[in-house]
N, C-alpha and C positions, 0 to 999 in steps of 0.2 A: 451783346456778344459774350459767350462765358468762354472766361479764363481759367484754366485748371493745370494743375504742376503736374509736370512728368513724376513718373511714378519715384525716378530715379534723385529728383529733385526734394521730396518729398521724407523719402529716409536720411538724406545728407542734411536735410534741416533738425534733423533730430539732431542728428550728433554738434549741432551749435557749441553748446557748453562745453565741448571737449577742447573745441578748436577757438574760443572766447582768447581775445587777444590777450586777459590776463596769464594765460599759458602759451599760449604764440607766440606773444610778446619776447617772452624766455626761453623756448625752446626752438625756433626757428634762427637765431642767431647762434643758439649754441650749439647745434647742428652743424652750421655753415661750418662755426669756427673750428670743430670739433674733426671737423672731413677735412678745409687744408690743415691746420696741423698735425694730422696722422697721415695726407699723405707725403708732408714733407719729412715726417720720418719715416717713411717706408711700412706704415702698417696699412696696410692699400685695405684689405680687408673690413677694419674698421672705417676705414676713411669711405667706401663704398656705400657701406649701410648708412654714414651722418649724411653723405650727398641724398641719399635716397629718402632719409625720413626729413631731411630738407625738402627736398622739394614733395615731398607727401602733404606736411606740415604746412606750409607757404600755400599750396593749392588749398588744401584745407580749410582754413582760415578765410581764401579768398573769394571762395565761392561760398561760404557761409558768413561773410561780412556786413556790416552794418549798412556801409556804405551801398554796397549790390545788391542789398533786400531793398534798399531804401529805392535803386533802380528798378527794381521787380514788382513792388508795391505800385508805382507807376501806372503798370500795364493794368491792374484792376481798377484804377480809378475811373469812377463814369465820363468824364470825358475823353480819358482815351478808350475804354474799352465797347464805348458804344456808337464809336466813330473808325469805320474798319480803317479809313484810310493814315490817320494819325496811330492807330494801332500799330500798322505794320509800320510804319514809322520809328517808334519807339521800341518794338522788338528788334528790327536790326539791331537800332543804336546797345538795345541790354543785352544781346549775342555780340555784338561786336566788344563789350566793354568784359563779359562774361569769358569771353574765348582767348578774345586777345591777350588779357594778362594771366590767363590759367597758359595758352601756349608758350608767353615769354617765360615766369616758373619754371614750365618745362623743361624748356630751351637752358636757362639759368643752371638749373641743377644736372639736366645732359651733359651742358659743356664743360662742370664743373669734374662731371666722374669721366668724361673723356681727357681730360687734363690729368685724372688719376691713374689712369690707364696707360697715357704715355710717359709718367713717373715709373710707371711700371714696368714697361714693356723696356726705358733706359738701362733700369735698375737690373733687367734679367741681363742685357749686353754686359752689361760691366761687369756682372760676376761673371759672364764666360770668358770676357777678354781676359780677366784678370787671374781665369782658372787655368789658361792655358800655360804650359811650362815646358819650357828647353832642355833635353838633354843631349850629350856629346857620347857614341862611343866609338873609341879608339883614338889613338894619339896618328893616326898616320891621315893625314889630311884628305889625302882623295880615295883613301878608302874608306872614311870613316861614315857614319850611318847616326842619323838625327832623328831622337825619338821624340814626338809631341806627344804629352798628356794632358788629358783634361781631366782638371782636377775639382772642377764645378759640378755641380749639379743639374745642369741643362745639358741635353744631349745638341751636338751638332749633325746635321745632317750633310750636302755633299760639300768637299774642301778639297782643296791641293794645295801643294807647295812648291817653289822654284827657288832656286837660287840664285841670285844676282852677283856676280863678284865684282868687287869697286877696286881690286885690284890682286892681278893673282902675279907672283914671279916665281920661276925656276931655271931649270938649265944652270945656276950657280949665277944666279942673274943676270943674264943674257936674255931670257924668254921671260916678257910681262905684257901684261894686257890690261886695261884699265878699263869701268864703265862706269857711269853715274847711274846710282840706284832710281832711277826715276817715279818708283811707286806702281807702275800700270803695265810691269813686263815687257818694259822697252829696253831695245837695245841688247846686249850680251844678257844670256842666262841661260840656265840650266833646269829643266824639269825635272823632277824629286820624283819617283817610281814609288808607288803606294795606294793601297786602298783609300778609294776617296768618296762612298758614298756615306756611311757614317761613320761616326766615334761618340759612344759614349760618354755621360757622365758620371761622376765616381771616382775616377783614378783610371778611367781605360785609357792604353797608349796605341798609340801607331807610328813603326819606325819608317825611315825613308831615305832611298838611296841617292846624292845628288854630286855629287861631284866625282863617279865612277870611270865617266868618259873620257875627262880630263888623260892624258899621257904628256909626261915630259920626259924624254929618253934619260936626261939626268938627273932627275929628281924634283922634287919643288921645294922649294924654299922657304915661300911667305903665301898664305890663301887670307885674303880679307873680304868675306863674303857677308850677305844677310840674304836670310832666307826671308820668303813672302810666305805667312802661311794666310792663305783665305779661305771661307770659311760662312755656313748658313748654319742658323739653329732651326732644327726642325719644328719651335714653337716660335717662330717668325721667318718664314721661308721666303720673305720677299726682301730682307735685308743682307746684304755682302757685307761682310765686313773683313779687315784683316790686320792681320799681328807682326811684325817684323821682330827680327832677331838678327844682331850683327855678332859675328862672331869674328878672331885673327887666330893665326896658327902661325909660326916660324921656328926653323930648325934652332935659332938661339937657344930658344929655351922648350929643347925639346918638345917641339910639337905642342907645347901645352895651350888648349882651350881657352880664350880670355874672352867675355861676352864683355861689349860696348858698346856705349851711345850710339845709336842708327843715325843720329845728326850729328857727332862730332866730325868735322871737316878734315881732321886727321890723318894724313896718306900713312898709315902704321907699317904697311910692308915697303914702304919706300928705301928702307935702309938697308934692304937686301938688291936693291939693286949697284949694278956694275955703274961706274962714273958713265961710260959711253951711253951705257943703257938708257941709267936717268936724266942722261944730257936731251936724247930721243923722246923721252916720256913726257918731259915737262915740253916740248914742242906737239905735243897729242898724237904721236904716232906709237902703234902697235909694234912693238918689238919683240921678230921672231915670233911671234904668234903659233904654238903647234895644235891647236887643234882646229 
């Protein structure tokens, strides 16, 4: 029976000497090491091209190895190659031994730049979470209007925002109402009016109008709200994510904007209420509720 090497067999043997484990030996580890340490600092770039000549290198090597010639030499030997039935025998077994470790390589250096990708793909989240930014205008609490900027470099695609207030008093503290921010648009909140299918990145803003409807015939007093801004980047469109912003406001000190810990447990407008009031409050009941 004649045995002959695919054509394609036949040129990857030339290239032996390139792939000689005296160069393998050192460049296939320093490859590896070369791709996680650039993608743990974030130069994904690099880190792609070392996973890549990783697993170029490793295949390389492995199908021009000493050991898998030494399987391939096999097949022309006169007793197997003049014995069909032990032939196919042994060809399995030198495709099975040929394939299976060039597919695990594969698999190896795959899972290695998908591992780079999801460094990646973290790494884009974080700079938009981290780019987006609160601003307050006007000191008058329920009229005042909340501008998000994104100050990243990723553009967002559709978002909105509501506001949740964890405790709003007016009326000269008589009228309070209390919710727990629960994160998922439960319970008391307010929808924010605003364009919501994208926002650039750069410094593009978009303002939003959220505690408008609010009326207290005599005024308000204390607002302790956090807004939910959520939020898609249009280069991961399958991911929600979202931002909170607490904010307090009280006539003490004129109206001024104080941004705070979204987990501090803190009732901050509680000092405006009336003794009857907060007698009422700390029992979980809405008091006077006008809207």
């Amino acid at each position: 029976m004649e045995v002959t090497l695919p054509r394609w067999r036949s040129q990857l043997l030339r290239l032996r000497p390139v792939f000689h484990w005296n160069y393998s030996g050192v460049f296939i580890p320093m490859f590896f090491g070369t791709g996680v340490a650039m993608a743990l600092a974030n130069k994904f770039a690099m880190a792609y091209a070392s996973f890549l000549l990783f697993g170029f290198c490793g295949l390389g090597y492995w199908l021009t190895s000493p050991w898998l010639e030494g399987k391939r030499k096999l097949l022309f030997g006169r007793k197997v190659s003049r014995n069909a039935e032990r032939y196919a025998i042994e060809t399995r077994k030198y495709y099975a031994w040929e394939w299976g470790v060039s597919f695990g390589i594969i698999v190896i250096a795959s899972g290695f730049m998908s591992w780079t990708q999801q460094l990646h793909a973290q790494q884009v989240q974080d700079e938009a979470f981290a780019g987006l930014m609160l601003t307050v205008n006007g000191n008058n609490p329920l009229k005042s209007s909340f501008t998000i900027t994104n100050a990243s470099a990723h553009d967002l695609g559709t978002h909105s925002m509501v506001a949740t207030p964890n405790m709003l008093v007016g009326n000269r503290g008589t009228a309070a109402t209390a919710a727990q921010n629960a994160g998922d648009r439960l319970g008391l909140h307010f929808d924010c009016g605003g364009f919501r299918e994208s926002l650039s990145g750069g410094g593009n803003a978009q303002t939003y109008d959220c505690l408008h409807n609010i009326i207290m015939d005599l005024g308000i007093d204390c607002v302790d709200v956090t807004l939910n801004f959520t939020y898609r980047l249009k280069e991961q469109r399958d991911i929600e994510r979202r931002k909170d912003f607490r904010l307090v406001s009280g006539s003490k000190d004129n109206f001024l904007w104080h941004l705070q810990p979204v987990e501090n447990p803190e009732n901050y407008c509680s000092l405006y209420l009336t003794p009857e009031a907060l007698e009422q409050m700390k029992h979980g009941n809405v008091v006077n509720q006008p809207w």
